[in-house]
N, C-alpha and C positions, 0 to 999 in steps of 0.2 A: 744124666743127672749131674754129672759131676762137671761136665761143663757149663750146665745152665747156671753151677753154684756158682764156678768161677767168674762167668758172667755178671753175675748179679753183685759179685764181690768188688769186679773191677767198677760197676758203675755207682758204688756204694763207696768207692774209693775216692772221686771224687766230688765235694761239699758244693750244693749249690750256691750262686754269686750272692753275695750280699753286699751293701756300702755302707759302711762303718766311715767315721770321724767328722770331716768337712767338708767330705763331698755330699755326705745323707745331707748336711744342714742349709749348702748351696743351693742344688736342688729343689727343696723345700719352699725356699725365697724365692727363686724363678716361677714356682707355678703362682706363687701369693701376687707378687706383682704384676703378672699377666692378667688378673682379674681385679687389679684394682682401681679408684675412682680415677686415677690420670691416664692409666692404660684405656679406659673404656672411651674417655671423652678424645684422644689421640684417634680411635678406630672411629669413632662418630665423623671429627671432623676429616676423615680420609674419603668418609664414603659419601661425606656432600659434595666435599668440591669432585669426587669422581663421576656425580649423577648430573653435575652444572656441566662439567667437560663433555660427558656423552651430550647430555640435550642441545650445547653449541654445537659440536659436531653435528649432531643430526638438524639442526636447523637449518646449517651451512650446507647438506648435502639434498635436503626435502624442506623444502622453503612452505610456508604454511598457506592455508585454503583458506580462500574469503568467500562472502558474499559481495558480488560489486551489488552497491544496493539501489542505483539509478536502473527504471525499466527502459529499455531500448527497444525501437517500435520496431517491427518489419517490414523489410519492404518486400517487392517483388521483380522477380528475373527473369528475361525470355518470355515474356506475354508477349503474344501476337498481338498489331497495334489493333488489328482487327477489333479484338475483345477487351472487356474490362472486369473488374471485379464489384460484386452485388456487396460484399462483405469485407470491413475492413481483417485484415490480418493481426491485428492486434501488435501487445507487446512480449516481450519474456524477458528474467530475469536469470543473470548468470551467476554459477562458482567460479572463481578462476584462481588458478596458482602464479602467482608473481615470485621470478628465481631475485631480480632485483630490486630491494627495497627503496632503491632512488627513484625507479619507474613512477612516471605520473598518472595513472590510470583514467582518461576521459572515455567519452562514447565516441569520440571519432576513432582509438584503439579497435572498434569492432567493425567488422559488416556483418550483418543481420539479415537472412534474406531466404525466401523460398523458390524454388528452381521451378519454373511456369512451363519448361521447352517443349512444346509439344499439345499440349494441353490446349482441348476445347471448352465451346459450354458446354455444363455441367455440375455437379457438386464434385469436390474432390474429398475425402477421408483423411485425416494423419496423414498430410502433405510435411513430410521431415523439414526442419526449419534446421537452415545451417547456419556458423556463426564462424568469420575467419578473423583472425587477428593482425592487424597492418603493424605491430610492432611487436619484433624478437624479444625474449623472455616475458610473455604471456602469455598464458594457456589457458583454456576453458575446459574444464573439470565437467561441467552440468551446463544444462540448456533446460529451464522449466519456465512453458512446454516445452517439451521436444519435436512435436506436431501440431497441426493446424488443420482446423477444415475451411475449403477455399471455395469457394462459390464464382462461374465465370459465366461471364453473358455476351453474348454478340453487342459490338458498343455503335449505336445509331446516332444520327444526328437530324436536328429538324429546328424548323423557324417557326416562331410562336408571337401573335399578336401583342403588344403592350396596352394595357386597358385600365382607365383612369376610375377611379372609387371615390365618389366626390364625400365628404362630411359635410353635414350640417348648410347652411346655406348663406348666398352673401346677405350683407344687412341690407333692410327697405330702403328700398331708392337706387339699389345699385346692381349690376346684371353682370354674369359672367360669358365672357366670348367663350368659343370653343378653345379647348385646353391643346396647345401644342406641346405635343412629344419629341423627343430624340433621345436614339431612334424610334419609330414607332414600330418595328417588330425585333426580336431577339430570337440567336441563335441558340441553342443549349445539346449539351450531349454529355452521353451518358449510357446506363445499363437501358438495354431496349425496354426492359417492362417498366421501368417507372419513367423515361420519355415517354412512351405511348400514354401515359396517362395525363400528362400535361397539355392543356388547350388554350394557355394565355397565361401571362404573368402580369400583374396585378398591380397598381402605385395608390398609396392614398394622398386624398390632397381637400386638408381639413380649409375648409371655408370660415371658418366662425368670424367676425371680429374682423374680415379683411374688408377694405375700401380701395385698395388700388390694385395694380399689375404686382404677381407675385412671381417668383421662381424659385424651384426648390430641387434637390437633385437627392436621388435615394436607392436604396436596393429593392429590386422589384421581389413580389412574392409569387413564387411559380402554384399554381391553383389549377384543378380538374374544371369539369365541365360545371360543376355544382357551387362551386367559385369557393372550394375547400382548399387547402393546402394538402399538398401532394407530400405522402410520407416519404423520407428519403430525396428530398431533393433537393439539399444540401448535397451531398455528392454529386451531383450535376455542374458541368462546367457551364456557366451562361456565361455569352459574350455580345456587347459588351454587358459586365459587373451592376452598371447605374447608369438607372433614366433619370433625365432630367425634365420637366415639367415645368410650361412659361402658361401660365393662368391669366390671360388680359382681363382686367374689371372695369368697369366703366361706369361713372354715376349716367342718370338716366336725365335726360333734361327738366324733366317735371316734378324730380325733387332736389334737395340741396338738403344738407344737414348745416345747423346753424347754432350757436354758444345761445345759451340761455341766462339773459341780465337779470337783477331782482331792483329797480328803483327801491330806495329809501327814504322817508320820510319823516321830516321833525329831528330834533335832538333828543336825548336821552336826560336821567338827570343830572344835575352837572358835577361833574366828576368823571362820567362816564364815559367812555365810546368803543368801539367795537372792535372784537378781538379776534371775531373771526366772524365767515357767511359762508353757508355753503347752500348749493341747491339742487336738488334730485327729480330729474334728470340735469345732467350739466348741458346736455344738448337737446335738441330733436332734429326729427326728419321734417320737412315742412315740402308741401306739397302743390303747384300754381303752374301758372304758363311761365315758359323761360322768362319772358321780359320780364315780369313781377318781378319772379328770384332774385332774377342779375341786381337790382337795384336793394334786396333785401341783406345783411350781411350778418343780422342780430334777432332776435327777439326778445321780449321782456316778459314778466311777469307783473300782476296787478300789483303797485306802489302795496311794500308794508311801513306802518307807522312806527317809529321808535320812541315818540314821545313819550316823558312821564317814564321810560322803562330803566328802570335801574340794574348793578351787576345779577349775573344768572343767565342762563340759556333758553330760551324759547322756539318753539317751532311751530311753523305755523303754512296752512295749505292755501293757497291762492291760483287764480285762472291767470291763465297764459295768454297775453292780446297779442293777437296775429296782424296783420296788416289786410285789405280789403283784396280780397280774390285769391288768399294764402291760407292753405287749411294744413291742419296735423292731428294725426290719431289721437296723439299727444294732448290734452286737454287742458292740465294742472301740473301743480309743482308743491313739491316741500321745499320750505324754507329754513333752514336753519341760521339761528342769531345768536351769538355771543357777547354780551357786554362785560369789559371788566372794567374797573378803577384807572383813571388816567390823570396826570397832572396836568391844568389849563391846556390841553390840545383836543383836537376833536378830530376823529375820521370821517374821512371823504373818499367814495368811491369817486372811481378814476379808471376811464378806459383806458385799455392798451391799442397801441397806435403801431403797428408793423411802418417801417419804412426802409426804403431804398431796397424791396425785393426787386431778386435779378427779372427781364422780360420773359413772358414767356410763363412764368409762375405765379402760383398764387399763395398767398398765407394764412393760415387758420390757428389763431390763438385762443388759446381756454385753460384758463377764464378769461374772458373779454374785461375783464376789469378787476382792478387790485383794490384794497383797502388801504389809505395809507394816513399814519397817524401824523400830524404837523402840529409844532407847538409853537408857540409865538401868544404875539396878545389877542387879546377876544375880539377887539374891531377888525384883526384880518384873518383873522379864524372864519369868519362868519360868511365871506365873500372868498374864500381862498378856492372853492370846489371849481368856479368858472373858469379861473386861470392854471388849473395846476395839469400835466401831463405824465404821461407815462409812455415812454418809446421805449420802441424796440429796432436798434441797426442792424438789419441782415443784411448788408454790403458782405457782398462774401458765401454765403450761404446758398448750398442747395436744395435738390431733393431729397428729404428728411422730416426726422424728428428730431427737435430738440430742446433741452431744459434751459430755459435762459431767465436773468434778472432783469427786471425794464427798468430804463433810466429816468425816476423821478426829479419834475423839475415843475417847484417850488417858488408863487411869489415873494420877492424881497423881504426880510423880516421874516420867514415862516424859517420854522428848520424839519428838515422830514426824520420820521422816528422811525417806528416800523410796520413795514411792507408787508401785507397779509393778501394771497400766499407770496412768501419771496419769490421764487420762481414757477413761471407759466410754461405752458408747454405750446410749443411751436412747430405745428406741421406745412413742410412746406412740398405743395405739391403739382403737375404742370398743369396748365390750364384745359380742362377739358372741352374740345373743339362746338 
């Protein structure tokens, strides 16, 4: 006991620490400051630029993931030439991690490609699609898909006829030869089951509107027995690519097509003359023994009167005079007339005159005749239609069509005004034996 007293005496002896004066009031000011508004925005700005420091670093050492967002098709590797593929392999789209940001990322950077080595017909499952990189620091993260199903066929080959699809037919009076081909058969290959189904490939060769020797050159349609288009045979290689197609035409000697004229009659009232004519049909087919034809170059329609007709449009149905031993389906014709207002000149129909076509050819103008207005005085108005011409100089000129103006030419004193239509049309074509 009496040691625990002393004990307890000794520890009673001495006074716990306290701080008394300027050190309690230092102290004090140290914690205030540490929590106050420039302390706090001091620790703020420590710990942004600490988390900018880290995310540089970690940029510079883990470079970031993209999507390349261009798809890249696939091909294929190690197929036996034997075989081919029923189904295309499609595309896929890659992640890739790029360490340098100067890298230029194209699709020539990858090969894309499924490994065929071995492999027969058959269907194939999730054939893995690999993808390598032809340039250092680029990597492929992801491949979606990452498989494919690949379908493989024994790859056959065979020759298929070329076979002409005629449209529509040529116009009366004129016949078509037989259509020459080249080539006339074609080779094609491909997956064995959709060759097997092809028994001809196909050209069309529209007729409509045609009068002479055509050629046309085109891609043939590969077609079954049913003369359908065979599914899938765009994949098919044909060679060659395109036929081409020589259609000879030939008029038939017992008809000719020929411009149809409208004689005019009388003057108008005075003032007046005409501003335009048209006539429907502008031709026909006309039908006779050769020698007739040869000697026929035109035909007319029954004379209409213009007299007493003042401005305004009229139309009017009239018969078509053939010449003796010369017949056409063709029977009538519409006429259309336009008169408007003219100062002292009067119009005068005026054939058109082809000349100086090369040997060997011949010239077909239409309209066979122009309207053309001339002014001058009224005693040579009245006589001017006998003298006045319209040429046409094809020095020069071959087989074609073409838009030309005729060269009006005009008794002395007359002045030519305007030319209705200004330009005719001009086919020139060789002479058929």
């Amino acid at each position: 006991m009496a040691e625990r007293a002393r004990g307890d005496v000794s520890r009673s002896a001495y006074p716990r620490s306290r701080t008394f004066g300027n050190a309690a009031l230092g102290a004090q000011r140290q914690f205030s400051w540490l929590w106050s508004r420039e302390s706090l925005l001091r620790l703020a700005l420590s710990l942004v630029l600490a988390v900018a420091l880290w995310l540089y670093i970690t940029e510079k050492e883990n470079p970031a993931v993209l999507d390349y967002g261009q798809a890249l098709p696939i091909t294929v590797q190690n197929l036996s030439r034997a075989f081919t593929l029923t189904n295309s392999p499609g595309t896929v789209s890659l992640r890739i991690r790029v360490d340098n940001p100067n890298v230029l990322v194209t699709p020539s950077n990858f090969r894309v490609y499924v490994n065929l080595i071995g492999k027969g017909p058959g269907v194939y499952r999730a054939v893995p699609v690999q993808v390598e990189t032809t340039t250092s620091g680029i990597h492929v993260v992801q491949v979606t898909p990452s498989t494919v199903d690949i379908a493989i066929e024994k790859e056959v080959t065979a020759n298929i006829p070329v076979h002409v699809g005629l449209e529509h037919t040529v116009p009366v009076g004129y016949t078509l030869l037989p259509p020459q081909l080249n080539p006339t058969t074609l080779q094609i290959s491909g997956p064995a089951s959709i060759v097997s189904q092809v028994t001809r490939a196909s050209v069309g060769l529209d007729l409509r509107n045609i009068r002479s020797t055509i050629q046309i050159s085109e891609k043939p349609l590969l077609v079954d027995n049913q003369g359908l288009s065979v599914a899938g045979s765009s994949t098919l290689i044909v060679s060659p690519p395109i036929v081409t197609i020589t259609a000879p035409i030939r008029a038939l000697q017992s008809y000719k097509t020929m411009p149809l004229l409208v004689p005019l009659r009388g003057q108008p009232k005075p003032g007046y003359g005409i501003g335009a004519e048209s006539v429907q049909p502008a031709e026909i087919t006309a039908q006779g023994s050769p020698t007739r034809l040869t000697k026929v170059s035109t035909v007319s329609t029954y004379p209409i009167s213009l007299s007493h007709r003042g401005a305004g449009t009229f139309k009017q149905r009239v018969g078509i005079q053939l010449p003796k031993g010369v017949t056409s389906s063709t029977r009538s014709a519409i006429v259309t007339v336009q008169l408007i207002p003219v100062a002292s000149s009067s119009s005068i129909q005026v054939g058109v005159a082809p000349e100086f076509v090369q040997r060997g050819l011949t010239a077909r103008v239409g309209p066979a005749s122009v309207f053309v207005t001339v002014v001058g005085p009224a005693s040579k108005l009245a006589s001017a239609g006998g003298s006045m011409r319209a040429v046409l100089n094809l020095a020069g000129y071959g087989v074609g069509t073409f838009q030309l103006a005729p060269t009006i030419e005009a008794p002395r004193g007359l002045t030519v005004g305007e030319v209705n239509p200004p330009l005719v049309t001009v086919t020139i074509q060789s002479q058929v034996p």
